[in-house]
C-alpha positions in Angstrom: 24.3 59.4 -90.1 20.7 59.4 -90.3 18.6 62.7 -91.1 14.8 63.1 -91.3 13.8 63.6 -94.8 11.0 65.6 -95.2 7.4 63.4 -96.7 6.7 64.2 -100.5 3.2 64.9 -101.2 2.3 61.5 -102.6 4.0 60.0 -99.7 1.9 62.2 -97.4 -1.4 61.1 -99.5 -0.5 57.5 -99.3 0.3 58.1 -95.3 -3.5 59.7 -95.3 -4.9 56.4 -96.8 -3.2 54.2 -94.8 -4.6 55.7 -91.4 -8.3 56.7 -92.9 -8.3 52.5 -93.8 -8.0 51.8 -89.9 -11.0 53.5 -89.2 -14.0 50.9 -88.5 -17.2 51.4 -90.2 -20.1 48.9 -89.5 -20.3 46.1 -92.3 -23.3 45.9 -94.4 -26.0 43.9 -93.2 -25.5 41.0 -95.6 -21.9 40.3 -94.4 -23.7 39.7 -91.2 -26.2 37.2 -91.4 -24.2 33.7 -91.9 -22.4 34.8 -88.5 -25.8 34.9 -86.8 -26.6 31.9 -88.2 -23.1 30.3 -86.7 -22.9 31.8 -83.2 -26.7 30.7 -83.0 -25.9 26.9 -84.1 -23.4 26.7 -81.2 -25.1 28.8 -79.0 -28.0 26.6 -79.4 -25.5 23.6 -79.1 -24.1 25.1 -75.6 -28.2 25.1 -74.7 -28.4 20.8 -75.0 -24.8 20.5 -73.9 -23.9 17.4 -73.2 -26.4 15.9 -75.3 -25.9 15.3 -79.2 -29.5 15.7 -80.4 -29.2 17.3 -84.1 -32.8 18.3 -84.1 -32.9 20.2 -81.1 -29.8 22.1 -82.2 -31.6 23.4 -85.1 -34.1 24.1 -83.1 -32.7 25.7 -80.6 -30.1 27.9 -83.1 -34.3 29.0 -84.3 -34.8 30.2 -81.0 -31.7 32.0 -81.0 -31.3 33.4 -84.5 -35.1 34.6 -85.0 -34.9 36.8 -82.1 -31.5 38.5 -83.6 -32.5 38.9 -86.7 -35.8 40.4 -85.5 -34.0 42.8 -83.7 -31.9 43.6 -86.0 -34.8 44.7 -88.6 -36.7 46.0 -85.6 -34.4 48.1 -84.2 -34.5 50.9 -86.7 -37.8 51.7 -87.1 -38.2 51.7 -83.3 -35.3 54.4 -82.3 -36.0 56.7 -85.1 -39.7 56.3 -83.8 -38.4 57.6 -80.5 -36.3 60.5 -81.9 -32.9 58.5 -81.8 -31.2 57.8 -84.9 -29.9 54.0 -86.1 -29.2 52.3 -89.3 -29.5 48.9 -90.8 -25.3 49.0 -90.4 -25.4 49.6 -86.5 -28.6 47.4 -86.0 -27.0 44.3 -87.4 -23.8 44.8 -85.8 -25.2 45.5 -82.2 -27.2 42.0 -82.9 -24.5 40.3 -83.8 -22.1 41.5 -80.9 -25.1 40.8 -78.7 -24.8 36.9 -79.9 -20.9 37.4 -79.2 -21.8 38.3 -75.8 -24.5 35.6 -75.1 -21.9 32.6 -76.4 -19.2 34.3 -74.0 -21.4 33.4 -71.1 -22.7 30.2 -72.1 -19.1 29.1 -73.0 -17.9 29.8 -69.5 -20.6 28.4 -67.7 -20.2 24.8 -70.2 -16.3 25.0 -69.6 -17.1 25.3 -66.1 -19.4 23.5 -65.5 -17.5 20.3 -67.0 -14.1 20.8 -65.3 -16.1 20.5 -62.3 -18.3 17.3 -63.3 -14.5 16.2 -64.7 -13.3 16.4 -61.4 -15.8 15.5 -59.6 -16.7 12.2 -61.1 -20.2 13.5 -61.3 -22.5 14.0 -63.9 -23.5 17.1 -65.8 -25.3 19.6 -63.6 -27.9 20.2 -66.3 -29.2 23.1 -68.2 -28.0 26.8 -68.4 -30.8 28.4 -69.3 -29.7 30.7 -66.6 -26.9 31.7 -67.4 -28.3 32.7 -70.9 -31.1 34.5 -69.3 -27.4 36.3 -67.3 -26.2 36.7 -70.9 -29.0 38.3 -72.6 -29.1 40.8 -69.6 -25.6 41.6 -70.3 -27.0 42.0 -74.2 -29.6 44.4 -72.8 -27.2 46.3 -70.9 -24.4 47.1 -73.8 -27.4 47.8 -76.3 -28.4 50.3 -73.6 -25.3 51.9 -73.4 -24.3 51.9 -77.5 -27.7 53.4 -78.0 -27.9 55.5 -75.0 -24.4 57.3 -76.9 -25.3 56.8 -80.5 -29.1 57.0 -80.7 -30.7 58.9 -78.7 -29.4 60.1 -74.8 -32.4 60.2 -72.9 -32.8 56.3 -71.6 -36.6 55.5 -71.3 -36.5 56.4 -75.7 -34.0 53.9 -75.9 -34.7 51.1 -73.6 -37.4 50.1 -76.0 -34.6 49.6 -78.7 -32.0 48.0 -76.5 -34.9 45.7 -74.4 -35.8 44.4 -78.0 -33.3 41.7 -78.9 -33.4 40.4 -75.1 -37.0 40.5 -74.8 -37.2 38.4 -77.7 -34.7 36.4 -77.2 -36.3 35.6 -73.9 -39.3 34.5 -75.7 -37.1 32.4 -78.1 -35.7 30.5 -74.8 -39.0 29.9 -72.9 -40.3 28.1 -75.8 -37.4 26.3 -76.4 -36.6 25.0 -72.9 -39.3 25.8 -71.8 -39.6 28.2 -68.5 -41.5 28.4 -65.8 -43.5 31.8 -65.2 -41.4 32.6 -61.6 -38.6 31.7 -64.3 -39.7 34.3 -66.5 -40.5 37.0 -64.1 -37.0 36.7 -62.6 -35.5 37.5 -66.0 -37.7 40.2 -66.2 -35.9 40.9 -62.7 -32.3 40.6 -64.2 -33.0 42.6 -66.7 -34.3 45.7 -64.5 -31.0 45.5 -62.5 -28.7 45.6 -65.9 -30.9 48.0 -67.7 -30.6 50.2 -64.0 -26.5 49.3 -64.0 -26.5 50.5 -68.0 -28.1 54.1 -66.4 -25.6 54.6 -63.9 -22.3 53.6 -66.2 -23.6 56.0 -68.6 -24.5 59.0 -66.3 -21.0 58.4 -64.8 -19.4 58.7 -67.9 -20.9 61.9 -68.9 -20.1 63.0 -65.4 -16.4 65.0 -66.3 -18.0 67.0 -69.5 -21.0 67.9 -67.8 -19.3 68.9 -64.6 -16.0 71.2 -66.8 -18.6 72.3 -69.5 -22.3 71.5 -68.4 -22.6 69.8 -71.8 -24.0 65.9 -72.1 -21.0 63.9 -73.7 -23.4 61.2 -74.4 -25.1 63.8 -76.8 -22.1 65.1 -78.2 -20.8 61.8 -79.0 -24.1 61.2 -80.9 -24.2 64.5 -82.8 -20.5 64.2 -83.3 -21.4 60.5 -84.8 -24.3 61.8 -86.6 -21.9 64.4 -88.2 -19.9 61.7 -90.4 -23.1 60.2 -91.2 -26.2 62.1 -92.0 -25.6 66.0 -90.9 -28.7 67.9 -89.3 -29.5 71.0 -88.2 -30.0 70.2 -84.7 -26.7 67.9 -84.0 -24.7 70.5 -85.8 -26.5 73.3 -83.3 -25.4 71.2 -80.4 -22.0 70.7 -81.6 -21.6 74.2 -81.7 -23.3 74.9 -78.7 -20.4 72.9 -77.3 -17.7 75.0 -79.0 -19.4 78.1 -77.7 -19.4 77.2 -74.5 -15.9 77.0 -74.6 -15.2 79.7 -76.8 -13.6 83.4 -76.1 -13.5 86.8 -77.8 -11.5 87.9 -80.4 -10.7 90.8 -82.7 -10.6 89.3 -86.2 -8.4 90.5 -89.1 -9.9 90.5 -92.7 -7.7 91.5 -95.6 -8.7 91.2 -99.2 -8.8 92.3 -102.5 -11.8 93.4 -104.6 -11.6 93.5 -107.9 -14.5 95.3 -110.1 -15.0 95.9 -114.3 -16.5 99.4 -114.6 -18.7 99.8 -111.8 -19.7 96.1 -111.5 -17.8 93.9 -109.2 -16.1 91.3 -110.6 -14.7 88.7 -108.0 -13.2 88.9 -103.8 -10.4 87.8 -103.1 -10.4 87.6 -99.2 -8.2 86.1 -96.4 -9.8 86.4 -92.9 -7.8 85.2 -89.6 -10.1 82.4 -88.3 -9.7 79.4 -89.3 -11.8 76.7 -91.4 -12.4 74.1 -88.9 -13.5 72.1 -87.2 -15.4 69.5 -89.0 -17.3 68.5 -91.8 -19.9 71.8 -91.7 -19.8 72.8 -88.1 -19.1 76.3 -87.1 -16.2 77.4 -90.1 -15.5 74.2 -91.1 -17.0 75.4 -94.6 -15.7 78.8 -94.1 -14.8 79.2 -97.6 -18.6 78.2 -98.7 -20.3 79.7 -96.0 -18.9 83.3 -96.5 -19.3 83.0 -100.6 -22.8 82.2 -100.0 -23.1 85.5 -97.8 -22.1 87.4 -100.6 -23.1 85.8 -103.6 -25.9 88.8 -103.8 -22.7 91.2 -104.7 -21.1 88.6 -106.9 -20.5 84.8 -107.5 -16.9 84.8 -107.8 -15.4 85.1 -104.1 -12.1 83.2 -103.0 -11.5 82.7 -99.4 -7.9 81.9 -99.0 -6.7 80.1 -95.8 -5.1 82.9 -93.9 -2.4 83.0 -91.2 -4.7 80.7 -88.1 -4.5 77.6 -86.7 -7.3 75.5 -85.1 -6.9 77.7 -82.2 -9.1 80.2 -84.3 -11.8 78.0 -85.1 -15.0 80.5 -85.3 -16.9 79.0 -82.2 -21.0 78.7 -84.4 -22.0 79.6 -87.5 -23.0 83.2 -86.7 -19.8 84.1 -85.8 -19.2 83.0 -89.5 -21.6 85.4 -90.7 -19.7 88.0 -89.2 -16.9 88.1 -91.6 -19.7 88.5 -94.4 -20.9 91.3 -92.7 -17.6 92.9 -92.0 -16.8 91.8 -95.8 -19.8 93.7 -97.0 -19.1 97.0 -94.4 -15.6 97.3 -95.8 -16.7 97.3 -99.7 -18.4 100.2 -99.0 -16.1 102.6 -97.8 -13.4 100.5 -100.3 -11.1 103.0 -102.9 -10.1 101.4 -106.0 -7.2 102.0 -107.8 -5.9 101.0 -111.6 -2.3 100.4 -110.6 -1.1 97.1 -110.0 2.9 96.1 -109.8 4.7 93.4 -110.9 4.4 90.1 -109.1 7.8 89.1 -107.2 8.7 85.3 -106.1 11.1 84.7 -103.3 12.2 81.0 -101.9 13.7 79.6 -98.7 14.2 75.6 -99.0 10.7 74.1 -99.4 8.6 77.6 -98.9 8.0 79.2 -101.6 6.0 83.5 -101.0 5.1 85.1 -103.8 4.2 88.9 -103.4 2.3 91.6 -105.6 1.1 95.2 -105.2 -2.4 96.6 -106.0 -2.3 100.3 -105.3 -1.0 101.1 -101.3 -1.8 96.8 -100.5 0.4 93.8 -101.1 -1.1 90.8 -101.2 1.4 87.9 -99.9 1.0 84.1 -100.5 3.1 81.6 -98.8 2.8 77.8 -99.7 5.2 74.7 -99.4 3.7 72.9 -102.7 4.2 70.4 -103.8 4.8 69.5 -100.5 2.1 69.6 -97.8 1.2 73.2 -96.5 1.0 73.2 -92.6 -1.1 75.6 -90.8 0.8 79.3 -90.4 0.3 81.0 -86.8 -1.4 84.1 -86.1 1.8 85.4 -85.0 4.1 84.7 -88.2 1.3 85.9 -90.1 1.3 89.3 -88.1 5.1 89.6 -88.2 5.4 89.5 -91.8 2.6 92.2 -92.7 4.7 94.6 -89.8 8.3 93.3 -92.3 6.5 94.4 -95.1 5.4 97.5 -93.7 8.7 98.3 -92.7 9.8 98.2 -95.9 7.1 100.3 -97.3 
């Protein structure tokens, strides 16, 4: 017979590494740069195809690596110029995917075009400098896009970042062949049509957010982005205009304890019913922080427990946060203290563990599953037991 056994808390740690390993996070710059120099060796190669000349491969992989490493120290400067936001990390990636991208099309035009010289008898139709000029249009149009959702939404500040590597890459390749000016001018031509194709995929895929909730999704995938990077003030206001949107009334519960040496308060000890989320410091996501720093002016010692919520009581913005300071600091007030205090009772029910004690007319009650993981409690269970123990006095 098989049963589910329940994780253990290291198990559930070592479950938690496992998954956080999965997620991708740009390599450093440095792991980057021999790849640029391979995919630009065969690149260039793919350029003289059929011919074996050694020193036009170098040459040619200069034409091709220059421009992506150019690009890759260029980009930077130039979208945080424009109000977007790139690093070093992103910049050498996008280069080097752009490469990726540019080899894909020269490979299938070579392949191509040999089966058919293969099977024709034939000989090699020549150059594809055209189909590179088709491959560092594609280039232009997934830089457009990526920064478009990660830099900076508004796509006449970021074509100047995502027309870079092409741009220069188009130099590279007219010296190199070298092209004609009608040859030039009808890359130029390409490029308009995938830099116009990039606009449209984009504003079709913020289409569904900003029809439901009249909110960019490019935007929020940038601020979201910028979140688990370098936090700011603005991304985290647009992130929780976001949540706001979406957000409804409530009546919000806060119980607590204060506790006091003479007349001076000594520490809080207070459980409201929203929860901490949703992430990183938007909205209550540093509930615990953000409501001790609204009182450290009464004292510097306040606990905020995690009381009976789940995620569907996420404060919506930060002021809504503020509110349970302000409710906090109303309530001590009008608060009664008392001297009495009973003894502190224990009861258990397989892994949950409650643990009770009085303090004048209030109980305080603490439920917890360590050493096991602690799952969110509902509203709803929360409210039933405070009615139980009112019930029993």
């Amino acid at each position: 017979m098989h049963v589910v056994r329940a994780k253990t808390a290291g198990e559930s740690a070592a479950e938690t590494t496992r998954i956080a390993r999965r997620l991708f996070i740009s390599p450093p710059p440095q792991r980057i740069v021999l790849p640029i120099v391979a995919f630009s060796l065969m690149e260039a190669y793919l350029l003289v195809y059929p011919s074996l000349d050694g020193s036009r491969v170098l040459l040619g992989s200069a034409a091709v690596a220059v421009p992506a490493y150019l690009s890759a120290f260029g980009t930077v400067p130039l979208a945080n110029r424009l109000g977007g936001r790139m690093y070093f990390r992103r910049s050498f990636l996008l280069s080097f995917v752009g490469l990726i991208l540019l080899g894909a099309f020269q490979l299938v035009a070579v392949v191509v075009l040999t089966i058919y010289t293969v099977a024709s008898n034939g000989s090699f139709l020549g150059r594809i400098d055209r189909v590179t000029i088709l491959g560092y249009g594609a280039v232009l149009w997934v830089r457009e896009v990526i920064l478009s959702a990660t830099s900076n939404s508004r796509h006449l500040r970021s074509l100047p970042a995502a027309s870079l590597h092409p741009l220069l890459g188009l130099a590279g390749l007219a010296l190199f062949v070298p092209l004609r000016p009608d040859e030039v001018i009808l890359a130029l031509a390409v490029y308009a049509l995938f830099f116009l194709s990039a606009i449209a995929y984009a504003e079709i895929a913020k289409r569904p957010l900003l029809r439901s909730f009249g909110v960019d999704g490019l935007k929020l995938l940038r601020s979201t982005l910028d979140h688990y990077t370098e936090p700011e003030a603005s991304g985290i206001a647009e992130l929780e205009a976001f949540f706001d949107s979406i957000s409804v009334a409530a009546r919000v519960r806060v119980g607590g304890l204060a506790f006091r040496v003479g007349a001076r308060l000594k520490a809080l000890f207070v459980a409201p019913t929203v929860h901490p989320g949703p992430m990183g410091y938007v909205s209550g996501s540093d509930l615990p922080s953000k409501i001790a720093r609204d009182l450290t002016d009464l004292t510097l010692n306040v606990l905020v427990a995690h009381g009976p919520t789940t995620h569907d009581e996420n404060p919506a913005t930060t002021s809504e946060v503020h509110k349970v300071g302000e409710t906090i600091r109303k309530a001590l007030a009008a608060l009664a203290y008392t001297r009495q205090a009973g003894r502190a009772c224990r009861a258990m029910f397989k892994r949950a563990t409650a643990l009770a004690q009085a303090f004048g007319d209030v109980v305080l009650i603490v439920a917890s599953f360590a050493p096991q993981p602690t799952d969110d409690i509902d509203s709803a269970t929360g409210h039933a037991a405070v009615q139980e123990a009112r019930l029993l006095g």
